[in-house]
Each structure stands twice: as structure tokens, then as C-alpha cells.
C-alpha positions as CSV (number, residue, x, y, z in Angstrom):
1,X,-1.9,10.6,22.1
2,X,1.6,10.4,21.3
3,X,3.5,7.7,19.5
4,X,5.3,6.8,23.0
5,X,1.9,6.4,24.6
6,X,1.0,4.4,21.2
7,X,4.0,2.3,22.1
8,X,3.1,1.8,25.7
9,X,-0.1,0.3,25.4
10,X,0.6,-2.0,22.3
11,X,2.8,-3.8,24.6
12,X,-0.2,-4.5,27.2
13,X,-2.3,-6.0,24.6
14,X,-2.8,-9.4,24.5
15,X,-1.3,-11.7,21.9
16,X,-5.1,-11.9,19.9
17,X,-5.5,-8.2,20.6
18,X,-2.1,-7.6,19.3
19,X,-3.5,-10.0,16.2
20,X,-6.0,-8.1,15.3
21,X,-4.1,-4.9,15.7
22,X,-1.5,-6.0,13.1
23,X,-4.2,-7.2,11.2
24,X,-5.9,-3.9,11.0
25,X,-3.0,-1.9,10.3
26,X,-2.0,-3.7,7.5
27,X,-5.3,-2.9,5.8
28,X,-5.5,0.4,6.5
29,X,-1.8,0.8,5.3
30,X,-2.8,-0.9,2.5
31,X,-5.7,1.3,2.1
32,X,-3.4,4.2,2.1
33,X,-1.5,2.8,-0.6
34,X,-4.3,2.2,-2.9
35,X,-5.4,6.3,-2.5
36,X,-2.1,7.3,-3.1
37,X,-2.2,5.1,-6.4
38,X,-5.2,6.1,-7.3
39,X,-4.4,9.9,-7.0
40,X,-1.0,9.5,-8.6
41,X,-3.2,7.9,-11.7
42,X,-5.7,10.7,-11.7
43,X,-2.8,12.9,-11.6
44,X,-1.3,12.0,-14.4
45,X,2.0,10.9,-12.5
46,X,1.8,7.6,-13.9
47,X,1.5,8.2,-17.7
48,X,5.0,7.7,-18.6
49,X,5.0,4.2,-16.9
50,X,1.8,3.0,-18.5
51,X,3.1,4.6,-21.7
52,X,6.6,2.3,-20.9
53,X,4.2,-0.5,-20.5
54,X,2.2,-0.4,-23.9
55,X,5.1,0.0,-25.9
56,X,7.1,-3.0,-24.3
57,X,3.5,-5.4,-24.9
58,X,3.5,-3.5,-28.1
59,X,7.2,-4.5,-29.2
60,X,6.6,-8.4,-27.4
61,X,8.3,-7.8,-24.3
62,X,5.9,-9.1,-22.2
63,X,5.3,-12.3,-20.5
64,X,2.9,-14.1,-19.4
65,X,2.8,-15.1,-15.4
């Protein structure tokens, strides 16, 4: 099916099939995101960050929310 056709029969839902639509799209985006964190971290793409974030709780730069 092609993003056009995608397209096409979003806009015959109805507005609480159109709800839930959204509604499951932003969780499975969401569950997108949390893989891609997740393999960046096993990766090791997010050392320098977490090393960034030690050493400015370390030095008092931190705040609590």
C-alpha cells in the first residue's frame, strides 16, 4: 500500500477511528524512539553524554526539578 493510498483512506475514517489511529501511532512512534535509545545506549553512542552528565552532578551543576 502506498503512502497516497495511506492518505486516502485516513480521510474516510471517522472522527473516533481517526482517534484511535492517532492514538496508536503515537505509541508506536514512541516505541520507535525508545529502540533507537536503547540501541544507541548499548552502542555506546551515548557515553560521552552520560559522562557530560556525571561530571556536571559531580561539579554541582545540577538541579533539582
Amino acid at each position: 500500500m502506498s503512502v497516497a493510498e495511506i492518505k486516502e483512506a485516513v480521510m474516510k475514517l471517522s472522527t473516533g477511528e481517526l482517534t484511535d489511529l492517532v492514538k496508536w501511532l503515537d505509541e508506536f512512534y514512541e516505541s520507535l524512539w525508545d529502540k533507537q535509545i536503547e540501541e544507541d545506549f548499548e552502542s555506546g553512542k551515548l557515553d560521552h553524554l552520560i559522562k557530560q552528565a556525571r561530571q556536571e552532578f559531580i561539579e554541582g551543576k545540577c538541579q533539582e526539578i
